[in-house]
C-alpha angles and dihedrals in degrees: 000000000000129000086247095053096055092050090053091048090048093048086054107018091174129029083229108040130054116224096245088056088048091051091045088053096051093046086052088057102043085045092051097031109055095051092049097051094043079057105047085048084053101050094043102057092053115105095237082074101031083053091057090074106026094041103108087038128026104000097078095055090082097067113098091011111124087247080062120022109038142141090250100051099235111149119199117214124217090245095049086063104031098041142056123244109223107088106243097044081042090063097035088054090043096049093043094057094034090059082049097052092050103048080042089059101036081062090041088226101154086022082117134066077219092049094036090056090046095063096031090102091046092049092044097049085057095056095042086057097047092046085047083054106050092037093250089299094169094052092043089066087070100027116041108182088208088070097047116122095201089183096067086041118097117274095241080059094049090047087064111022102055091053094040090052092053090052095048093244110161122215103264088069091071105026105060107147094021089122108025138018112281117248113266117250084033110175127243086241084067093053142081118212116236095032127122109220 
């Protein structure tokens, strides 16, 4: 195809539609569209939708845990824990475990309490691996360990916190079952003596 053949063929990209039409159309969509789509991302990572779903299993467990029910009055949202924050990690995450939900319904494979507690270990060990490889990242946007004062921490805080930090543990080595009940039958290997899950 010859130079002057592209041109021609960007001049009038369709034997029906002028380019300016084309390029009105596209701006419509993108004006419409973006908004729509960051939307649709933001309303479905409130609990209120999360909670349609994990109502009856995993929802409830939140309720009288220190990310909930607290003196202060900070609530913790599941997203704020299970997504990133940045938008388009935020979709593909969203998208990946969404896809998953879906094919996992459809089998009805947690669609028991009996089922749900079955796979509990399996789900959380999931989590636990992909919080060990991003270094807790969900949880560092609250709690930024540069900003810790230890001295004004518990002792018992200080007692594990301080070490854990010398040897480059993440959060997620110590705070299994902050959130959520631990899975029953945990190992030994999952726990930290001394902690109260």
């Amino acid at each position: 195809m010859s130079i002057r053949t592209t041109l021609a063929k960007l001049k009038r990209p369709s034997a029906t539609y002028s380019l300016g039409a084309l390029l009105l159309v596209g701006v419509g969509v993108g004006t419409l569209g973006v908004p729509a789509f960051t939307y649709v991302v933001h309303e479905t990572s409130t609990d209120a939708f999360c909670l349609t779903c994990h109502s009856g299993d995993i929802g409830l467990e939140m309720e009288g845990r220190v990310h909930y029910d607290n003196a202060s009055g900070l609530r913790v949202s599941c997203y704020e824990c299970h997504l990133p924050r940045a938008f388009w990690p935020k979709v593909f995450a969203k998208t990946k475990s969404g896809v998953k939900d879906v094919y996992h319904t459809v089998l009805g494979t947690i669609s028991t309490p009996e089922k749900f507690e079955a796979h509990r270990m399996h789900m959380a060990m999931v989590t636990w691996e992909a919080m060990n490889a991003n270094d807790s990242r969900e949880c560092r946007y609250c709690h930024d360990e540069g900003a810790w004062e230890l001295a004004r921490q518990s002792e018992k805080a200080r007692k594990f916190h301080a070490p854990a930090l010398a040897r480059g543990k993440t959060c997620i080595d110590c705070h299994k079952g902050i959130a959520h009940e631990l899975p029953r039958g945990i190992g030994e290997d999952h726990q930290i003596e001394g902690l109260d899950y």
